[in-house]
C-alpha positions, 0 to 999 in steps of 0.5 A, spaced: 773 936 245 779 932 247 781 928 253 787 934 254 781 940 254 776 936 258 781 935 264 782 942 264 776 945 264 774 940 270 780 943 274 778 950 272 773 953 277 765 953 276 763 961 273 757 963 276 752 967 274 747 970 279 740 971 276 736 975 280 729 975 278 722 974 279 721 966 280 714 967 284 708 971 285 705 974 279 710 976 274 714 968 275 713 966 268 717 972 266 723 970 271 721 963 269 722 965 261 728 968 262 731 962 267 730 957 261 733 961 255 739 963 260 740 955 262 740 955 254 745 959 252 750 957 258 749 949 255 751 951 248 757 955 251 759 949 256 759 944 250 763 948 246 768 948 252 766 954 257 768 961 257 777 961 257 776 953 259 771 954 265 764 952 265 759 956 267 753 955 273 746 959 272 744 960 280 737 963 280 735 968 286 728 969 287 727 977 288 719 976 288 718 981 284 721 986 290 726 991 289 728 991 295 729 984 296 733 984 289 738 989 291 739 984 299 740 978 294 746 982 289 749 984 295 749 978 298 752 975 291 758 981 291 764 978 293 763 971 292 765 970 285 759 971 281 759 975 275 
């Protein structure tokens, strides 16, 4: 990557991915499985110059293996520009 597109994509806003799983409790190694093939796929994007110059963010959101709880955490990420 150039200098020219490395400052571009540090002046180009975080993209966030909220990952809302189970992290504990009985099921956590799913969550955790899925967490470290997510941070993967975002690094190799990140190397390779992000999604459109922006760099992505995985935020991982504990659900504890409850619905409810999942369904507090999407609306608590609604409208802070998450994708």
């Amino acid at each position: 990557m150039g200098v020219w597109a490395a400052c571009a994509m540090a002046q180009q806003p975080t993209l966030k991915i909220a990952h809302i799983d189970t992290f504990s409790g009985p099921t956590a190694s799913t969550g955790a499985t899925i967490a470290k093939t997510m941070l993967y796929a975002v690094d190799l994007v990140n190397q390779r110059g992000g999604v459109l110059g922006q760099k992505l963010e995985v935020v991982p959101m504990d659900n504890g293996g409850d619905p409810t709880k999942a369904i507090a955490l999407l609306s608590s990420v609604v409208g802070q520009k998450f994708i």
